[in-house]
PDB file of N, CA, C and O in Angstrom:
ATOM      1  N   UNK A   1      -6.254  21.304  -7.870  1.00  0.00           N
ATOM      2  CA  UNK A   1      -6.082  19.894  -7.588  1.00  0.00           C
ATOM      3  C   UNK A   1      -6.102  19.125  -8.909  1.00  0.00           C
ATOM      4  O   UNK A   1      -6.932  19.291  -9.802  1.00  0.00           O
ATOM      5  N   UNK A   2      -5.000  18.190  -8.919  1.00  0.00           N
ATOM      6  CA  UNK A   2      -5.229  17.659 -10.238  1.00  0.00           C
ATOM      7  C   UNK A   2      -6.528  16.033 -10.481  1.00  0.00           C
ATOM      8  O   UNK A   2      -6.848  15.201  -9.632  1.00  0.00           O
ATOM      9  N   UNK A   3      -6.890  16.119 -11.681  1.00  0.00           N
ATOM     10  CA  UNK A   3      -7.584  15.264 -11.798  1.00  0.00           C
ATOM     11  C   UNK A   3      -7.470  14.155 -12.165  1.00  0.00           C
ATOM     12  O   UNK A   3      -6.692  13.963 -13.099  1.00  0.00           O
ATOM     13  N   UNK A   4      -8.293  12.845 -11.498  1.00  0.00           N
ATOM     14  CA  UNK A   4      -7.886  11.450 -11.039  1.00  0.00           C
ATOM     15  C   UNK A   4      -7.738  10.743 -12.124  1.00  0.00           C
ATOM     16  O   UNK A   4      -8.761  10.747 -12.809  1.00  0.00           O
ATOM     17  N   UNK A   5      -6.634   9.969 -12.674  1.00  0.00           N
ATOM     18  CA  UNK A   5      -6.899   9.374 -13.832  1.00  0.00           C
ATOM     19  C   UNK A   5      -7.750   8.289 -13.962  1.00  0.00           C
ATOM     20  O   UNK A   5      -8.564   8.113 -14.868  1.00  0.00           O
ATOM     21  N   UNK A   6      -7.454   7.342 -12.714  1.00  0.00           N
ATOM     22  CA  UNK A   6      -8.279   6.415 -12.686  1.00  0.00           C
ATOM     23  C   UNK A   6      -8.725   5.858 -11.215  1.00  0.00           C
ATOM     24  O   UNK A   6      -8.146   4.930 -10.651  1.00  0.00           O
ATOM     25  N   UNK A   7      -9.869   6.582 -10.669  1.00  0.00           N
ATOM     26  CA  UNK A   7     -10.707   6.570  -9.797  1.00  0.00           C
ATOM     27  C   UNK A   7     -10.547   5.075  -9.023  1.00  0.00           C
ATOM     28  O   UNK A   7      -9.824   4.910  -8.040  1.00  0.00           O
ATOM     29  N   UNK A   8     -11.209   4.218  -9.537  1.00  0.00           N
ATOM     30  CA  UNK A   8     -11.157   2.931  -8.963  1.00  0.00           C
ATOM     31  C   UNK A   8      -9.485   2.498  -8.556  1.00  0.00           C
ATOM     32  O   UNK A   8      -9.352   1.534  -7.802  1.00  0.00           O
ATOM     33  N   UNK A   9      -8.693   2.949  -8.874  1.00  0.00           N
ATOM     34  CA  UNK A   9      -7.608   2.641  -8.376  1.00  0.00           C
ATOM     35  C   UNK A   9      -7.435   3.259  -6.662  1.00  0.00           C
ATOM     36  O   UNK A   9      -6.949   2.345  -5.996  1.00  0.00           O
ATOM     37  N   UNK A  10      -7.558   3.864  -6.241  1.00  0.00           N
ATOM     38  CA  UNK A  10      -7.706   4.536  -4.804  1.00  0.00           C
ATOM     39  C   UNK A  10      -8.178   3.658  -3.623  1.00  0.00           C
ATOM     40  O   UNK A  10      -7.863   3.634  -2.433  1.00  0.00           O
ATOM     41  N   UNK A  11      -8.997   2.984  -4.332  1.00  0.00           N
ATOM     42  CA  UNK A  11      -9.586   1.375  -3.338  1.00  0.00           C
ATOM     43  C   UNK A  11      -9.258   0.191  -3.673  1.00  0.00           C
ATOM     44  O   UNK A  11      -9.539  -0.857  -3.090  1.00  0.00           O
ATOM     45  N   UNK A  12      -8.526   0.379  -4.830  1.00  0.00           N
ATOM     46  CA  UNK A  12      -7.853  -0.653  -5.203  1.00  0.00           C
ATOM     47  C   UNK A  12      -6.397  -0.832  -4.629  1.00  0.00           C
ATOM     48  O   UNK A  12      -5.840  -1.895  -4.902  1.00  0.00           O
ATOM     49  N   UNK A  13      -5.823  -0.051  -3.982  1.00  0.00           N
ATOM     50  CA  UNK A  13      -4.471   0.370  -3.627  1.00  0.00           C
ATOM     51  C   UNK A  13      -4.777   0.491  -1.962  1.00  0.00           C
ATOM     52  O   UNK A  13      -3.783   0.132  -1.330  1.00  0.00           O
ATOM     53  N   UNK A  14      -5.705   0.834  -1.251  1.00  0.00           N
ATOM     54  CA  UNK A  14      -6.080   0.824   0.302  1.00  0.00           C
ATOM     55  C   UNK A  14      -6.422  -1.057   0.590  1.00  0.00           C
ATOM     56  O   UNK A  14      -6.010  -1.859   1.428  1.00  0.00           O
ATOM     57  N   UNK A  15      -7.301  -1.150  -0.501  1.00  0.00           N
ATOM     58  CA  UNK A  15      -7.280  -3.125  -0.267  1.00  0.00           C
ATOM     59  C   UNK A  15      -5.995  -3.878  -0.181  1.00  0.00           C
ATOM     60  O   UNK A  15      -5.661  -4.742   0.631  1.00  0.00           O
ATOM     61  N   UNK A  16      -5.289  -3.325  -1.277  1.00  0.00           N
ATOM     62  CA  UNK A  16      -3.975  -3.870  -1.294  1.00  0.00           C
ATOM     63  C   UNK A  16      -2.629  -3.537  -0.042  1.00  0.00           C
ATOM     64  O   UNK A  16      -1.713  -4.206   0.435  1.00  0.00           O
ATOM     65  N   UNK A  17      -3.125  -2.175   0.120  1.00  0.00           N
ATOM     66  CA  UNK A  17      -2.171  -1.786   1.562  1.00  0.00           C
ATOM     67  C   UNK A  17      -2.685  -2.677   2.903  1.00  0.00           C
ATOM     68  O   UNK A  17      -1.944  -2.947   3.849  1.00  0.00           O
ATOM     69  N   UNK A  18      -4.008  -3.053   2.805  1.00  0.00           N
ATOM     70  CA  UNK A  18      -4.754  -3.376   4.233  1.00  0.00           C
ATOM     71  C   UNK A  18      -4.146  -4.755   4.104  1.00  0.00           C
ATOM     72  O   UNK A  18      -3.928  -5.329   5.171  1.00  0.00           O
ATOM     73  N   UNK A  19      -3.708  -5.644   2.537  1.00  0.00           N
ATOM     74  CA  UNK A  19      -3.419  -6.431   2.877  1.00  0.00           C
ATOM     75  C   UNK A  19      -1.783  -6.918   2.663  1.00  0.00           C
ATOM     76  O   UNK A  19      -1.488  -8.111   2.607  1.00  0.00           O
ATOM     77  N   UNK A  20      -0.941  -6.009   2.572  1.00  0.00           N
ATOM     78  CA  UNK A  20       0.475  -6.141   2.764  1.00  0.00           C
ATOM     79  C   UNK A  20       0.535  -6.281   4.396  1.00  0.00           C
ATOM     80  O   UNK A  20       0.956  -7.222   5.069  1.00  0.00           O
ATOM     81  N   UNK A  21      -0.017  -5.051   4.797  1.00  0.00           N
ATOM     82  CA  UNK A  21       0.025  -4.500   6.306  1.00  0.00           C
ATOM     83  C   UNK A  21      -0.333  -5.502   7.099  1.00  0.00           C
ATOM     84  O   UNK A  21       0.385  -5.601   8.094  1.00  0.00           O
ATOM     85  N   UNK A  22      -1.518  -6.578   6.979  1.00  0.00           N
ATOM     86  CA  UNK A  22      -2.298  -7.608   7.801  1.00  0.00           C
ATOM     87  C   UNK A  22      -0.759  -8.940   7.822  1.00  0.00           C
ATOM     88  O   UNK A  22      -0.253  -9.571   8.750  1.00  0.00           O
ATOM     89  N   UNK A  23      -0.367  -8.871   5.874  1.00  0.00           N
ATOM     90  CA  UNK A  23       0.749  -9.995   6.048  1.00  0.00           C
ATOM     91  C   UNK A  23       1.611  -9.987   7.337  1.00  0.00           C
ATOM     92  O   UNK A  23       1.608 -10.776   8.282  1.00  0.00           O
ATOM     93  N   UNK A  24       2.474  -8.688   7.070  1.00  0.00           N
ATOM     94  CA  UNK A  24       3.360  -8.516   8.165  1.00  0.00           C
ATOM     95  C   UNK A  24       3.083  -7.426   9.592  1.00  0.00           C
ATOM     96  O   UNK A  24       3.818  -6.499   9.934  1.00  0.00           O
ATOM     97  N   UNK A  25       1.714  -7.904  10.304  1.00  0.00           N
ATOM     98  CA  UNK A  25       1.627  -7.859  11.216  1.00  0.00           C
ATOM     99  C   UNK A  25       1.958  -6.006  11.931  1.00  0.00           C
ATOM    100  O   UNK A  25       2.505  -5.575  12.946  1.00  0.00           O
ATOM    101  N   UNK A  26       1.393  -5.488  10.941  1.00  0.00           N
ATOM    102  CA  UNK A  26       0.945  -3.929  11.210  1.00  0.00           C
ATOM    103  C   UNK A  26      -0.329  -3.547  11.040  1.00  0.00           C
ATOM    104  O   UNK A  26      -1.114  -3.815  10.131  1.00  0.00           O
ATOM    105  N   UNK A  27      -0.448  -2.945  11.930  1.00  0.00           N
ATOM    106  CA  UNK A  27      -2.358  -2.866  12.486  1.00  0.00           C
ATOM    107  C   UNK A  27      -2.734  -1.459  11.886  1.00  0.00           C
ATOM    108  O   UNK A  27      -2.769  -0.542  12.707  1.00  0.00           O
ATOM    109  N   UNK A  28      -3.016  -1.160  10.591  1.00  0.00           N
ATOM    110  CA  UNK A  28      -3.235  -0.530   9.599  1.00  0.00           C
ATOM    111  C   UNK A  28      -4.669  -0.298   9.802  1.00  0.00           C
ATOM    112  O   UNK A  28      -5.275  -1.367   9.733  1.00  0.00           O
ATOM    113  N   UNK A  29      -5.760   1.134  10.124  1.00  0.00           N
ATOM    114  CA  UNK A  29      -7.084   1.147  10.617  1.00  0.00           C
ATOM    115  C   UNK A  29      -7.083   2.652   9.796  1.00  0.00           C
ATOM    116  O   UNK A  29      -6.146   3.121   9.150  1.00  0.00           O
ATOM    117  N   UNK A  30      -8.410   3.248  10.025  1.00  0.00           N
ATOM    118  CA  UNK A  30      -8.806   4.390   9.861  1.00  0.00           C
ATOM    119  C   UNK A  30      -7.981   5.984   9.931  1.00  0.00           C
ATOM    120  O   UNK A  30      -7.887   7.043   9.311  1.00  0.00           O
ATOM    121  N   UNK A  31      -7.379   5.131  11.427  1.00  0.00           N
ATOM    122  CA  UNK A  31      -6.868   5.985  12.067  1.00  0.00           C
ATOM    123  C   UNK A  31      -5.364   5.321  12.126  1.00  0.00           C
ATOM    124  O   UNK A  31      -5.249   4.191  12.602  1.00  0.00           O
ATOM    125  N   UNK A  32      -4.006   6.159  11.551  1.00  0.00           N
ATOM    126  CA  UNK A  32      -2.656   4.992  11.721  1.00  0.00           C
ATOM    127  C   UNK A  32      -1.944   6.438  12.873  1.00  0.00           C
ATOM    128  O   UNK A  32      -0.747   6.156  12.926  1.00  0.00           O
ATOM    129  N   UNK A  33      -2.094   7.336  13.465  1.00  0.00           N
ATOM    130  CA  UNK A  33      -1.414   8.524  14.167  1.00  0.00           C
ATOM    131  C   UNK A  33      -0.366   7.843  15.039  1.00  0.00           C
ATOM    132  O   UNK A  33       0.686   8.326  15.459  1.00  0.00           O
ATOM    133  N   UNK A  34      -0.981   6.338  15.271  1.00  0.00           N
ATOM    134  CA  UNK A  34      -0.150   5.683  16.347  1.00  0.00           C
ATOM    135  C   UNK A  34       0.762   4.677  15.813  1.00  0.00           C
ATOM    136  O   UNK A  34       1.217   3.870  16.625  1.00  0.00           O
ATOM    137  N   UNK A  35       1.045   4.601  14.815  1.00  0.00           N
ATOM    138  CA  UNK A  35       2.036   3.666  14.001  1.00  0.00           C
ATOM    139  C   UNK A  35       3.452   5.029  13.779  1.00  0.00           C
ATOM    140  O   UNK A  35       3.638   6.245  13.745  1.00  0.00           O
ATOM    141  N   UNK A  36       3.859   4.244  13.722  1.00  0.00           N
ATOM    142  CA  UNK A  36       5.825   4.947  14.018  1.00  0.00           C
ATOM    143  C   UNK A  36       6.211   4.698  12.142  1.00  0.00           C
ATOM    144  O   UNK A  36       5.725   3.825  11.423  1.00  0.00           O
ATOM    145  N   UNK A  37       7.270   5.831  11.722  1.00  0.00           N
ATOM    146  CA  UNK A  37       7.171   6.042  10.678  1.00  0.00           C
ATOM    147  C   UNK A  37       7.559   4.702   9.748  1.00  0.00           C
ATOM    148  O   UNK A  37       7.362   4.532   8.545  1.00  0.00           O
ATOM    149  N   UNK A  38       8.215   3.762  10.787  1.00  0.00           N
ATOM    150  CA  UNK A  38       9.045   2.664  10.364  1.00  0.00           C
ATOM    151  C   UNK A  38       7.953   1.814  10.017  1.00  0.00           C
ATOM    152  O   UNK A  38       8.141   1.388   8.877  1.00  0.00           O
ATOM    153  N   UNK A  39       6.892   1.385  10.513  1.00  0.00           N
ATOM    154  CA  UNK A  39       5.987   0.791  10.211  1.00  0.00           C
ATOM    155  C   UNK A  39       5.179   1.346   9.064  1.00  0.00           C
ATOM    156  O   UNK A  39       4.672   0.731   8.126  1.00  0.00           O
ATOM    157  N   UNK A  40       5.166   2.531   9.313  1.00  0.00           N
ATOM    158  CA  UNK A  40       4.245   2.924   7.685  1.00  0.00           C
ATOM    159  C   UNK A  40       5.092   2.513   5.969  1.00  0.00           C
ATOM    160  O   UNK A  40       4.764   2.196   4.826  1.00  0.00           O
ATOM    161  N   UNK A  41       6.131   2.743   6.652  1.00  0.00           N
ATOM    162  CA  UNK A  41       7.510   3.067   5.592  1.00  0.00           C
ATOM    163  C   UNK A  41       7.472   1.637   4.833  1.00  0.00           C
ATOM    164  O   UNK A  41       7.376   1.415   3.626  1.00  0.00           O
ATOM    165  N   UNK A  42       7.567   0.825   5.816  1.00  0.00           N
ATOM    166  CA  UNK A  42       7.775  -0.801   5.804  1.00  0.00           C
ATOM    167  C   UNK A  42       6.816  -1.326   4.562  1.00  0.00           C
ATOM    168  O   UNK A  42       7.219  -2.006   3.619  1.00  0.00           O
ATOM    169  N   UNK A  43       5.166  -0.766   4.808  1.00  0.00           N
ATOM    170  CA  UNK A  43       4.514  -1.102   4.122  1.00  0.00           C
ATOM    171  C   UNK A  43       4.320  -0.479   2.915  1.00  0.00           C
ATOM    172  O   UNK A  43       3.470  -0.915   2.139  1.00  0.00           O
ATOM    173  N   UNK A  44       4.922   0.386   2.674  1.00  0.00           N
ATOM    174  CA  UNK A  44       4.497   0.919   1.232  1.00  0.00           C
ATOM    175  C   UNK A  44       5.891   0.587   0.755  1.00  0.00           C
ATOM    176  O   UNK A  44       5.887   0.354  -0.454  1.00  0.00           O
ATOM    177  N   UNK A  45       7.090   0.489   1.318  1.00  0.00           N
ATOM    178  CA  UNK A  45       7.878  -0.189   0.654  1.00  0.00           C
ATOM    179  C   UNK A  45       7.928  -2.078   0.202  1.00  0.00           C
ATOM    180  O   UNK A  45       8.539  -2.867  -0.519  1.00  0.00           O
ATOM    181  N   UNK A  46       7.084  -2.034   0.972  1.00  0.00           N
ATOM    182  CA  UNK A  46       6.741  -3.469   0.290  1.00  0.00           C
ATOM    183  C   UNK A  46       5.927  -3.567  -0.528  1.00  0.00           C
ATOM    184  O   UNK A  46       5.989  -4.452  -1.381  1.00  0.00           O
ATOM    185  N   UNK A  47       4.965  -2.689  -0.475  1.00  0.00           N
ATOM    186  CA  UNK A  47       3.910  -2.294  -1.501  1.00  0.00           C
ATOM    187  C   UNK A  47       4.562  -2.174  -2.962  1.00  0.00           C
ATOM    188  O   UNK A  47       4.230  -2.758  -3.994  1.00  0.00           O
ATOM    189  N   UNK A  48       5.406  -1.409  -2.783  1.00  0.00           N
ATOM    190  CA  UNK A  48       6.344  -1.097  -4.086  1.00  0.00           C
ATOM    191  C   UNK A  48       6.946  -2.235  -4.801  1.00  0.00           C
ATOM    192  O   UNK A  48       6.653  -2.616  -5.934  1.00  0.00           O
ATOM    193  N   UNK A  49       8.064  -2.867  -3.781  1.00  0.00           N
ATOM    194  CA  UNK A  49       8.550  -4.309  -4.283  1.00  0.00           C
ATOM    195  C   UNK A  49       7.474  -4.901  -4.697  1.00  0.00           C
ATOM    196  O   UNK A  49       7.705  -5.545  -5.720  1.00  0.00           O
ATOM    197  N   UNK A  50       6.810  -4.939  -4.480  1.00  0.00           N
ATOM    198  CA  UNK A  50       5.694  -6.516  -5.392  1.00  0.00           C
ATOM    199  C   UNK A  50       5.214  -5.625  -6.357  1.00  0.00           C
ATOM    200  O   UNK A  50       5.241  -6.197  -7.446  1.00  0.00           O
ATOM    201  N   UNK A  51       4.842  -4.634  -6.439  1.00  0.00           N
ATOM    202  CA  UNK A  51       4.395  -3.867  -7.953  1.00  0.00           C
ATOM    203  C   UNK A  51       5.277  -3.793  -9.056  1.00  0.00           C
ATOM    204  O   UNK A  51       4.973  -3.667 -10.242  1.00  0.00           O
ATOM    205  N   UNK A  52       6.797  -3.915  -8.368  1.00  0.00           N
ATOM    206  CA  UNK A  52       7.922  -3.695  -9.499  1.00  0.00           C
ATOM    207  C   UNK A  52       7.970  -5.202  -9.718  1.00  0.00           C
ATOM    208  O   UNK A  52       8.250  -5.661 -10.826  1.00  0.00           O
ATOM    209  N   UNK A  53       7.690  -5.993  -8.639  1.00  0.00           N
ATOM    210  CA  UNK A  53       8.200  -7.609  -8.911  1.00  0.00           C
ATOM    211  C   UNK A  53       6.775  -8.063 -10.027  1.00  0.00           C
ATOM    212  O   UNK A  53       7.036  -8.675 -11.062  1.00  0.00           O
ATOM    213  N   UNK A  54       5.626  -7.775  -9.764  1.00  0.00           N
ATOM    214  CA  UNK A  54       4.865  -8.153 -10.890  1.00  0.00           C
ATOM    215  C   UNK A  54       4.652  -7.529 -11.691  1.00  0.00           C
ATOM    216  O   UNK A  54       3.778  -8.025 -12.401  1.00  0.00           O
ATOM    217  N   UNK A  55       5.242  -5.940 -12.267  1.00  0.00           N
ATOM    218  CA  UNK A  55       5.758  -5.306 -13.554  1.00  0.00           C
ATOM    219  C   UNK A  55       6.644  -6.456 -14.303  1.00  0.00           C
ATOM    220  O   UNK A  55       6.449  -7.060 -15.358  1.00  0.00           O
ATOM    221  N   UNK A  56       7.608  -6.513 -13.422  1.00  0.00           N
ATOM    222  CA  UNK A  56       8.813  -7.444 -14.210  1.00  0.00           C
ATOM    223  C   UNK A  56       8.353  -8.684 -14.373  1.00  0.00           C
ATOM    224  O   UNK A  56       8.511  -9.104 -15.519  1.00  0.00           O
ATOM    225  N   UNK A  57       7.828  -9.430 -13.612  1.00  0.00           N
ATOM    226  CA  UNK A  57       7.020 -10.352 -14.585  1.00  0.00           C
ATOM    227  C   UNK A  57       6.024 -10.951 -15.376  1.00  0.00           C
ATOM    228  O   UNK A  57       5.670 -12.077 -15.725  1.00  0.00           O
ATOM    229  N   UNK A  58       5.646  -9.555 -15.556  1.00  0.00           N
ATOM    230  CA  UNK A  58       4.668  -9.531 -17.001  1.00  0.00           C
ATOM    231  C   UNK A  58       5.244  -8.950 -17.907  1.00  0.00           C
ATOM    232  O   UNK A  58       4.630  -8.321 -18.768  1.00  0.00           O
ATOM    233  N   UNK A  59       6.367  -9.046 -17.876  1.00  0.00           N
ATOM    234  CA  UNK A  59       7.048  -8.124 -19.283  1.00  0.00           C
ATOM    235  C   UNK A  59       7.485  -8.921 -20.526  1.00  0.00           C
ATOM    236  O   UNK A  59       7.953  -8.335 -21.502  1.00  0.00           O
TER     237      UNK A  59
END
């Protein structure tokens, strides 16, 4: 298993998913078995857009 570069990022990235997911109204819990792939997809692709959108504007 490889080793973590930076630890605190792991809860830093579940806070941030809990709160893309809360924006647009996907019920993101412990347990997601019951969310459809479109809904998971949704959120980490939005997750992405705003990481590239505030890369690019701090550059």
């Amino acid at each position: 298993m490889a080793k973590k570069l930076v630890p605190e990022a792991k809860q830093g990235l579940a806070k941030f998913r809990a709160e893309v997911a809360r924006e647009m109204g996907v019920p993101f819990s412990e347990y997601n078995g019951d969310l459809t792939s479109k809904q998971c997809g949704s959120v980490g692709g939005e997750m992405v857009k705003r990481m590239v959108e505030s890369y690019e504007k701090n550059l």
